[in-house]
VEXPA-537465 format. One record per residue (C-alpha): residue in one letter; y, x, z. Coordinates in nm, 2 decimals, padded with zeros to 4 digits. Last residue first. Example, Ala and Ser with C-alpha at 12.3 -4.5 7.8 and 13.67 -1.06 7.14 Angstrom:
2
+------+--------+--------+--------+
| resn |      y |      x |      z |
+------+--------+--------+--------+
|    S | -00.11 |  01.37 |  00.71 |
|    A | -00.45 |  01.23 |  00.78 |
+------+--------+--------+--------+
END
This chain:
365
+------+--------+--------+--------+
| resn |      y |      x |      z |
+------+--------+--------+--------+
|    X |  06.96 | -04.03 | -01.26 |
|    X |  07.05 | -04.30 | -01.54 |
|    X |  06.86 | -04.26 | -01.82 |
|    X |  06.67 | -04.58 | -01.84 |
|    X |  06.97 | -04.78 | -01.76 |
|    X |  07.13 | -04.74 | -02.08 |
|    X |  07.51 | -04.68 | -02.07 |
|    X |  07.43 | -04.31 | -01.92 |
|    X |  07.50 | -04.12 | -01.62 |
|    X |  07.31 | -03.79 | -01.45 |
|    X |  07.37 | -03.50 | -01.76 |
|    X |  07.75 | -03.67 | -01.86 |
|    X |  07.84 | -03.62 | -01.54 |
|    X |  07.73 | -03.31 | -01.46 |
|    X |  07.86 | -03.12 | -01.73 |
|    X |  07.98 | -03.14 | -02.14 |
|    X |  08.31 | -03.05 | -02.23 |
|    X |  08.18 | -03.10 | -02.59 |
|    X |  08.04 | -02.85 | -02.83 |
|    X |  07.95 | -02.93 | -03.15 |
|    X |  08.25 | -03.03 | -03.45 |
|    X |  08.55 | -02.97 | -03.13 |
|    X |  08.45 | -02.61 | -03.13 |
|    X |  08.54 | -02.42 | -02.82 |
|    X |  08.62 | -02.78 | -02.66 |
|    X |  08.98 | -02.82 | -02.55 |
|    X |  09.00 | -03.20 | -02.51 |
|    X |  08.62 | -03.34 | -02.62 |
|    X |  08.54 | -03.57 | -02.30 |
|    X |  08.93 | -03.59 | -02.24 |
|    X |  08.96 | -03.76 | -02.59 |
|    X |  08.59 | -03.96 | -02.57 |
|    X |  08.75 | -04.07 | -02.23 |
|    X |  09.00 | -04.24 | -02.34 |
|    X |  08.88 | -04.44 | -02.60 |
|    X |  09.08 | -04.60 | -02.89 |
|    X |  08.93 | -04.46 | -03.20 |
|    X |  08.59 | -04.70 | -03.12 |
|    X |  08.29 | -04.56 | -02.90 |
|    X |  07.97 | -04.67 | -02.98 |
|    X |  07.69 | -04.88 | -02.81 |
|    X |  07.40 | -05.03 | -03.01 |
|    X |  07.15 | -05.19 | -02.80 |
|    X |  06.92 | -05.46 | -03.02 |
|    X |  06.93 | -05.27 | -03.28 |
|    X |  06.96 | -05.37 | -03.67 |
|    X |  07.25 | -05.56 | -03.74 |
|    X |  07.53 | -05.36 | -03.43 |
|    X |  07.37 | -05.03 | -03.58 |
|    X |  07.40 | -05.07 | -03.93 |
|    X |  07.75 | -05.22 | -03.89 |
|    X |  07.91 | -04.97 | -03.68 |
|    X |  07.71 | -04.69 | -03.92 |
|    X |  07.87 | -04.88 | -04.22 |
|    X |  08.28 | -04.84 | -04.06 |
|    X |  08.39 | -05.18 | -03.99 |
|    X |  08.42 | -05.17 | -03.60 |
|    X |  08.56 | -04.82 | -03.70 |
|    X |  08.48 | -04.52 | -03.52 |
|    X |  08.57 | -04.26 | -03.23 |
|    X |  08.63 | -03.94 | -03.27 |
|    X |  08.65 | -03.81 | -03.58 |
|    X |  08.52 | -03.46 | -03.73 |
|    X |  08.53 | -03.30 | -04.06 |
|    X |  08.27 | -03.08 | -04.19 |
|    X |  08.29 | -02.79 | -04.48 |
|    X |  07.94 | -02.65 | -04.56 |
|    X |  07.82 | -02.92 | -04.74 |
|    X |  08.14 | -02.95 | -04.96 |
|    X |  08.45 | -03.15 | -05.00 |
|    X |  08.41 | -03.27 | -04.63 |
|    X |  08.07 | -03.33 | -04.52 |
|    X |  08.06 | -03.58 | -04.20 |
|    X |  08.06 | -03.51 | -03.85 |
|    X |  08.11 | -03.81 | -03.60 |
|    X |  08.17 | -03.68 | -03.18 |
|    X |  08.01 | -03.91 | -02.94 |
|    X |  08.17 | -04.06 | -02.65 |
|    X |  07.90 | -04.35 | -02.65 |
|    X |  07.67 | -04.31 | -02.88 |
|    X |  07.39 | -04.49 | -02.77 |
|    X |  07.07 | -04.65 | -02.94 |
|    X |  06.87 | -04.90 | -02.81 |
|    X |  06.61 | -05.11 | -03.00 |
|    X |  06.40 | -04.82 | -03.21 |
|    X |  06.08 | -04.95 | -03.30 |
|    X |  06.10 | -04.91 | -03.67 |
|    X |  06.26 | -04.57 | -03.65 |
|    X |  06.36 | -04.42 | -04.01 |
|    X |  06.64 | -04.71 | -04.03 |
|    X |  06.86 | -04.62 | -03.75 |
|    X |  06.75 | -04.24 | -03.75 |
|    X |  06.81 | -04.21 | -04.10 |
|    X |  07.19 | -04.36 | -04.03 |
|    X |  07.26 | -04.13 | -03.73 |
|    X |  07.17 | -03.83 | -03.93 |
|    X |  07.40 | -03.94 | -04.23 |
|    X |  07.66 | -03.96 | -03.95 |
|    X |  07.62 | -03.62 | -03.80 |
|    X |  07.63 | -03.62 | -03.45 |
|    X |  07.83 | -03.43 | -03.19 |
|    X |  07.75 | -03.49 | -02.80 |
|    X |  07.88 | -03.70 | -02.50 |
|    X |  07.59 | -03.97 | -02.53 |
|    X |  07.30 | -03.85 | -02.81 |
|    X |  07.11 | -04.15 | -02.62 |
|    X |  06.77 | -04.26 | -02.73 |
|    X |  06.55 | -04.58 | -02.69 |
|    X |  06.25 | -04.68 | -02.86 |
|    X |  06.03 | -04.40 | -03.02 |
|    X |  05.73 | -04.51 | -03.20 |
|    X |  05.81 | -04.27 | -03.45 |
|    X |  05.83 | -03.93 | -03.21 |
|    X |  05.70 | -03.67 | -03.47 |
|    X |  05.82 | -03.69 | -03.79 |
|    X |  06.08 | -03.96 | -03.74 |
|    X |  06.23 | -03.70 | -03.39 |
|    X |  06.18 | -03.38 | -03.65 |
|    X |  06.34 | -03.53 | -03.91 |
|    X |  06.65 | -03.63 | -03.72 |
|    X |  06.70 | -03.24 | -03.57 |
|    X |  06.68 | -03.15 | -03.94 |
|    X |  06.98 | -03.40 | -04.06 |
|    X |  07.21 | -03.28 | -03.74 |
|    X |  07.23 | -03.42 | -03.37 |
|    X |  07.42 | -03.21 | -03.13 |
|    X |  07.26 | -03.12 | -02.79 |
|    X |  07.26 | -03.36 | -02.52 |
|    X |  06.95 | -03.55 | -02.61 |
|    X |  06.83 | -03.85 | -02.43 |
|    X |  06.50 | -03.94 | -02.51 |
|    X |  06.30 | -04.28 | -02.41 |
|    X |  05.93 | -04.33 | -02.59 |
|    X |  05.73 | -04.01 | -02.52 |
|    X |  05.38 | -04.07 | -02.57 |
|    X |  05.32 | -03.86 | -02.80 |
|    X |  05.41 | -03.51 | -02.58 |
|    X |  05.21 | -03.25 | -02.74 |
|    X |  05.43 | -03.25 | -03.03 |
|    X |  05.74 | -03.36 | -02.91 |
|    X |  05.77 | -03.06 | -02.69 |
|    X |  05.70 | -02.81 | -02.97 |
|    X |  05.90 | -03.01 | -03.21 |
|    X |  06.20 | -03.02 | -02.93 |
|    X |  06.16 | -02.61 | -02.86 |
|    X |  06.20 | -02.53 | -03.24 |
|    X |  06.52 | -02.72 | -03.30 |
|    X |  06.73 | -02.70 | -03.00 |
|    X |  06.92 | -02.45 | -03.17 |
|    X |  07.05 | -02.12 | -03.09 |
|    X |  07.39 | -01.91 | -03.12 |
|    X |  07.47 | -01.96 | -02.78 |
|    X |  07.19 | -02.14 | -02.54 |
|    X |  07.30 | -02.52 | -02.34 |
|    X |  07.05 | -02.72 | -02.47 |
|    X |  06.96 | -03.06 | -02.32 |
|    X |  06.69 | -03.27 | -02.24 |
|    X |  06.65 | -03.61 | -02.07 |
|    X |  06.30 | -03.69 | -02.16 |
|    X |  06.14 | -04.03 | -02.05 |
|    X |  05.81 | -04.12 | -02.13 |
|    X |  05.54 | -03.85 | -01.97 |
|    X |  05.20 | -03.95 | -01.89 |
|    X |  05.04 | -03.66 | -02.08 |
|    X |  05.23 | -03.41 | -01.89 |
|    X |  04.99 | -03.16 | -01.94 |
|    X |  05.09 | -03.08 | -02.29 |
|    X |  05.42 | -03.01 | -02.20 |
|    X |  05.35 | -02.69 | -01.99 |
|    X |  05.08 | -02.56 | -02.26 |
|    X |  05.34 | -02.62 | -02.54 |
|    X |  05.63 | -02.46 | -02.40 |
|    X |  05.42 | -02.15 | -02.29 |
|    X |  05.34 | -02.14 | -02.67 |
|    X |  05.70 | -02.18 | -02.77 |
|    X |  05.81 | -01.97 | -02.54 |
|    X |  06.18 | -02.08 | -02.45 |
|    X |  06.55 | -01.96 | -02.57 |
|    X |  06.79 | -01.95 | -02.25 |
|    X |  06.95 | -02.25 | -02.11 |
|    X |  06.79 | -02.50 | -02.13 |
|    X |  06.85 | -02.84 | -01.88 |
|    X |  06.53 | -03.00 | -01.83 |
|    X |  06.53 | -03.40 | -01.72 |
|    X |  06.18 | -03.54 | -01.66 |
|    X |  06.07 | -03.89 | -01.65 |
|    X |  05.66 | -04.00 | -01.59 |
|    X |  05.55 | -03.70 | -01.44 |
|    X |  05.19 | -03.75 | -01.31 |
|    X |  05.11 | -03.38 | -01.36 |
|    X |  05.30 | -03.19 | -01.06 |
|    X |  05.10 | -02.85 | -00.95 |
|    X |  05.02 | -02.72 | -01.33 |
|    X |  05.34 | -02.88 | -01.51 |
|    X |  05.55 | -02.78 | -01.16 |
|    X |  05.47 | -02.39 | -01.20 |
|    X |  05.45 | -02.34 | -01.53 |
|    X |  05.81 | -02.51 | -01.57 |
|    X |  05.90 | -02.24 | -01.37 |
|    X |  05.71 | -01.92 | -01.56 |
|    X |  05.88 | -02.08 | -01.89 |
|    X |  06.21 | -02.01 | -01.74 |
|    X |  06.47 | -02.31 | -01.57 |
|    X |  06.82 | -02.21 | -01.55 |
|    X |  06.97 | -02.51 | -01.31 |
|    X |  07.34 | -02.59 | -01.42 |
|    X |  07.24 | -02.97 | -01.54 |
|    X |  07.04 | -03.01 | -01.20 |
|    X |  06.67 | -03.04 | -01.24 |
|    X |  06.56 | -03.41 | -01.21 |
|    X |  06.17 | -03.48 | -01.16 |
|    X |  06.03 | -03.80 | -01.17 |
|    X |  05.69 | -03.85 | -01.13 |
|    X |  05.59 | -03.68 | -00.80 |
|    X |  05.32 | -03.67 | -00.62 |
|    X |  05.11 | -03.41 | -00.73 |
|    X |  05.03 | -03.29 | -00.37 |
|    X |  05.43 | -03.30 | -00.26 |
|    X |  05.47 | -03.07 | -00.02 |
|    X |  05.28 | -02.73 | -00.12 |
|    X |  05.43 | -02.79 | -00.54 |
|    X |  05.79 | -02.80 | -00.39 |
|    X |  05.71 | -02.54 | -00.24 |
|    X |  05.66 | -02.32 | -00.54 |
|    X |  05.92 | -02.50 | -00.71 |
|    X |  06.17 | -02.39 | -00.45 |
|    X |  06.08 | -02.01 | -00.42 |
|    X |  06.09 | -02.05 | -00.81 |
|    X |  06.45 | -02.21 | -00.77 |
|    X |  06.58 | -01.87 | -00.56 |
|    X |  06.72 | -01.98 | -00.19 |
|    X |  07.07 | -02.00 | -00.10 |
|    X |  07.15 | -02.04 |  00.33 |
|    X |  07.44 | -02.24 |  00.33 |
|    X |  07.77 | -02.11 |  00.48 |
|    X |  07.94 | -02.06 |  00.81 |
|    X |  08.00 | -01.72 |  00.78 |
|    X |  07.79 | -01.69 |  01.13 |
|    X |  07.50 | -01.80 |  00.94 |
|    X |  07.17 | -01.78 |  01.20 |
|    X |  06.83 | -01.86 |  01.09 |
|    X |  06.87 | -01.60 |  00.84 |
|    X |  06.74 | -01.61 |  00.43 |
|    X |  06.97 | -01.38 |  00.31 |
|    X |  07.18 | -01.49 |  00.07 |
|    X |  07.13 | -01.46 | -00.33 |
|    X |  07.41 | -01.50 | -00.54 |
|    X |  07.43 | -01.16 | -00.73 |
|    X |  07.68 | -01.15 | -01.00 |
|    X |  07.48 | -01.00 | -01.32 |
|    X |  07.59 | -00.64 | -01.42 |
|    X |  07.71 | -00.59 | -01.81 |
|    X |  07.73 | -00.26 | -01.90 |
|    X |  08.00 | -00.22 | -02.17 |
|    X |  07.99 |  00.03 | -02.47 |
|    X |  08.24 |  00.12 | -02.72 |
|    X |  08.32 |  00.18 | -03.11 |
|    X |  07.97 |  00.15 | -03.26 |
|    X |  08.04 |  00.16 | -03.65 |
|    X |  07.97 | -00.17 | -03.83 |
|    X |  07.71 | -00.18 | -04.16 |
|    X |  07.57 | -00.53 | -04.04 |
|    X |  07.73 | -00.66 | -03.75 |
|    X |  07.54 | -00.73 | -03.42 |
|    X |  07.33 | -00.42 | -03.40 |
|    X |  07.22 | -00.08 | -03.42 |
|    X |  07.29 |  00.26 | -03.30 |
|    X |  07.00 |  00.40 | -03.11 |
|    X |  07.06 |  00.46 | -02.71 |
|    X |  06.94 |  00.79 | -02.55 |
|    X |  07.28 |  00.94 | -02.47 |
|    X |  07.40 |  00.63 | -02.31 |
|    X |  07.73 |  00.50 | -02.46 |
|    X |  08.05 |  00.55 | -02.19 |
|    X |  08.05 |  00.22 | -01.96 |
|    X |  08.27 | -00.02 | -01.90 |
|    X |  08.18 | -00.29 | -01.66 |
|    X |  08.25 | -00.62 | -01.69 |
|    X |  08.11 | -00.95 | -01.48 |
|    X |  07.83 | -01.15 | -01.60 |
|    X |  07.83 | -01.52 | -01.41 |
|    X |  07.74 | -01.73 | -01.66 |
|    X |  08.11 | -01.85 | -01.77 |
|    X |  08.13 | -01.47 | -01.84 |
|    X |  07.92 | -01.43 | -02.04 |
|    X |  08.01 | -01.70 | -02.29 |
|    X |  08.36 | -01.63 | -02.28 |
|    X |  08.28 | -01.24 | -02.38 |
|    X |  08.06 | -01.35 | -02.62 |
|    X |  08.34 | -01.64 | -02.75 |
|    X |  08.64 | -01.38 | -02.71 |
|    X |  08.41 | -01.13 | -02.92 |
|    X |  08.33 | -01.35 | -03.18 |
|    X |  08.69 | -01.48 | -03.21 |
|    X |  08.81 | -01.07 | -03.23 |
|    X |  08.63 | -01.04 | -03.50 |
|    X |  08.33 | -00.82 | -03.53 |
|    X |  08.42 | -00.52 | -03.78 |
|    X |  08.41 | -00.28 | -03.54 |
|    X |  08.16 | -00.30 | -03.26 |
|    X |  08.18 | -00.45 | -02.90 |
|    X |  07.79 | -00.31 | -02.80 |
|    X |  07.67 | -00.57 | -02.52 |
|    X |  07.44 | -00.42 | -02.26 |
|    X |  07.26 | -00.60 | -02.03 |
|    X |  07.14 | -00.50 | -01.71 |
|    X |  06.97 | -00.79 | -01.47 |
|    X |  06.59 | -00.66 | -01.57 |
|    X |  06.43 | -00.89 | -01.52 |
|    X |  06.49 | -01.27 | -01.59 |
|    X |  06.73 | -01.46 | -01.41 |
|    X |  06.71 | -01.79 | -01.20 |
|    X |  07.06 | -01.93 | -01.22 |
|    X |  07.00 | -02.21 | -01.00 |
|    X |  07.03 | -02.03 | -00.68 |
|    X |  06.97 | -02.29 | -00.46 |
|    X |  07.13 | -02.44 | -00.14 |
|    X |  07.51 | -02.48 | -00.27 |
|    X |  07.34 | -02.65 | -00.60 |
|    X |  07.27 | -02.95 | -00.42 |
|    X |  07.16 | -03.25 | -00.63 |
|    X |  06.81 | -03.10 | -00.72 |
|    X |  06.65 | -03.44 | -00.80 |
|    X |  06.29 | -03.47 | -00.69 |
|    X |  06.13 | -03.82 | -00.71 |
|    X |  05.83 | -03.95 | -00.59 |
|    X |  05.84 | -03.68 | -00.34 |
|    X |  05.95 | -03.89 |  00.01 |
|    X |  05.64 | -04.13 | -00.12 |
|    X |  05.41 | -03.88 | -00.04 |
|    X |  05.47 | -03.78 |  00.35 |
|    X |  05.43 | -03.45 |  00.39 |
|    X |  05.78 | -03.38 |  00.55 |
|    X |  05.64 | -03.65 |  00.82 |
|    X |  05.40 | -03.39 |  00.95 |
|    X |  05.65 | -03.06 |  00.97 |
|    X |  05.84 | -03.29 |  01.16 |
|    X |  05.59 | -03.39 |  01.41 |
|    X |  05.48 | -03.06 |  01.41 |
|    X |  05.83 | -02.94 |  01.51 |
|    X |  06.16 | -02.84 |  01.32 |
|    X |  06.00 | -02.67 |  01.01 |
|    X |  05.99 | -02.92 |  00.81 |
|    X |  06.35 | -03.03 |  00.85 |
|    X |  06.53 | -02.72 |  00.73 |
|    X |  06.34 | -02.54 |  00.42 |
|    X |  06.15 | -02.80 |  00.31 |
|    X |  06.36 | -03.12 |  00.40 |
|    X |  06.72 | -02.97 |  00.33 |
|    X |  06.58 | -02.81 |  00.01 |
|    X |  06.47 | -03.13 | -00.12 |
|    X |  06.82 | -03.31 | -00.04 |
|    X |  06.77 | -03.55 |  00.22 |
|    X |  06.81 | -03.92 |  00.25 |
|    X |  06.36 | -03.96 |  00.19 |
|    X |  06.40 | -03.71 |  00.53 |
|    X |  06.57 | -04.03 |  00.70 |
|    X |  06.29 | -04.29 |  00.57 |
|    X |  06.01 | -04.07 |  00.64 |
|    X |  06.17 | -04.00 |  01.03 |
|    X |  06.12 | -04.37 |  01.09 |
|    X |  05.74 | -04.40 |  00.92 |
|    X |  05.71 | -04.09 |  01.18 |
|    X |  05.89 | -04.31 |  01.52 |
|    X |  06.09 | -04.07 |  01.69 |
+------+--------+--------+--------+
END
């Protein structure tokens, strides 16, 4: 077969299918696999081939259920767990452990070992089950790095993917012409390591980012990034936007000129500093967004869904921007985008489809 023909069928391919499958084929194969322009962009669409959640060492965790934690905060830690995989195990307390812990003053009641799920398959040329090989996403990214030759400048990691400071290593040393990245987190990052990965991406412009971690912000890791990336002009955030995540994106990103908080909870006042803070700012988008404001107090916040078309942040945007989208009481999807969330002021259901689409072009994926 023709090679520039076989470039245009492995540029159809998922990235695993090409490294792991196709490449290895026949020279000829192996050859074409090479190619550049099939690594412009990597986009980890099939999750069925990778083992996205990439855990640290060791896999043992143990979670102390303690007196005087309410049974909310331990439905949520248990929920939590166990929508990443964690299964139960109870476990009498090891003779060599130190009280300590979650509540102040609370007296250790129980133990529970907590063993991670293990995904991995073996790595056979023949499945008799029938299903697809899994490969760990560092064995990916290492390849990844071996195919491309700095290639690529866009690089999509799937919304689920758990990607760890020794990951984004890996592609920020091998792949330094990225020009659009989109980086799920899900566990609390390095800020040094951060900083060294980011700062080599000195071409980088578009940032799809979100934040997935409980009882964390996306704070610390956005100032680090936004830091040592100046050049960033397009940010979507899917994480919720409150008066100090504003001050870091005026402080450190002005010149920025599009953003989407698209499926997430924002403070109005927020919002409204953004809007006139950024001078170059021409599309905004709130599409399906969530509206906190203070109620009675600071600490007290009520929530709407959907606005006005009088409201003053309807008004302020539509005046000043040249892309202002918002959701009005009336939608449909901002109800089944925030039916059932653990708490309807933050969280969304937020998943894949929310992480690849957008109203503004620039984010779609």
């Amino acid at each position: 077969m023709d090679k520039d023909m076989l470039v245009n069928i492995f540029k159809k391919l998922d990235v695993v299918d090409v490294i792991m499958g196709a490449s290895r084929v026949c020279i000829t194969w192996f050859l074409a696999s090479h190619n550049k322009t099939i690594w412009n962009t990597i986009k980890f669409n099939d999750t069925d081939s990778i083992v996205v959640d990439n855990t640290k060492q060791p896999t043992r965790v143990g979670l102390l259920v303690l007196e005087g934690a309410s049974a909310p905060i331990q439905s949520r830690v248990r929920f939590a767990l166990a929508t990443r995989g964690f299964t139960w195990a109870a476990s009498r307390l090891p003779d060599h452990f130190a009280p300590g812990g979650l509540v102040d003053h609370a007296k250790v009641v129980g133990y529970w070992i907590i063993k991670k799920k293990d995904n991995t398959k073996p790595h056979l040329q023949d499945n008799n089950n029938g299903e697809k090989h899994r490969y760990q996403l560092r064995e990916i990214l290492i390849e990844i790095n071996k195919f491309s030759r700095a290639a690529p400048v866009e690089f999509f990691f799937n919304v689920n993917s758990n990607v760890l400071e020794e990951d984004l290593a890996i592609i920020s040393n091998g792949l330094p012409n990225i020009r659009k990245l989109a980086l799920p987190i899900q566990e609390t990052q390095n800020l040094n390591s951060l900083a060294s990965s980011f700062s080599k991406w000195k071409n980088l412009k578009t940032l799809i980012i979100a934040k997935f971690a409980n009882n964390d912000d996306l704070n610390h890791e956005f100032k680090t990034i936004a830091e040592n990336c100046r050049n960033l002009t397009t940010i979507k955030l899917a994480y919720r936007l409150d008066h100090k995540l504003a001050n870091i994106i005026l402080g450190k990103l002005p010149n920025l000129e599009r953003l989407s908080l698209r499926c997430t909870s924002v403070s109005i006042k927020a919002v409204k500093l953004l809007i006139i803070g950024l001078q170059n700012l021409k599309s905004l988008n709130l599409s399906h967004c969530l509206f906190t404001k203070p109620y009675f107090s600071i600490d007290v916040k009520s929530a709407i869904i959907g606005m006005s078309r009088t409201d003053e942040l309807v008004q302020l945007g539509t005046q000043k921007l040249e892309n202002f989208k918002v959701c009005f009481w009336d939608c449909t999807i901002c109800l089944d985008v925030w039916k059932g969330s653990s708490d309807p002021r933050y969280y969304s259901n937020y998943e894949y489809k929310q992480w690849e689409t957008d109203e503004i072009e620039e984010f779609e994926f």
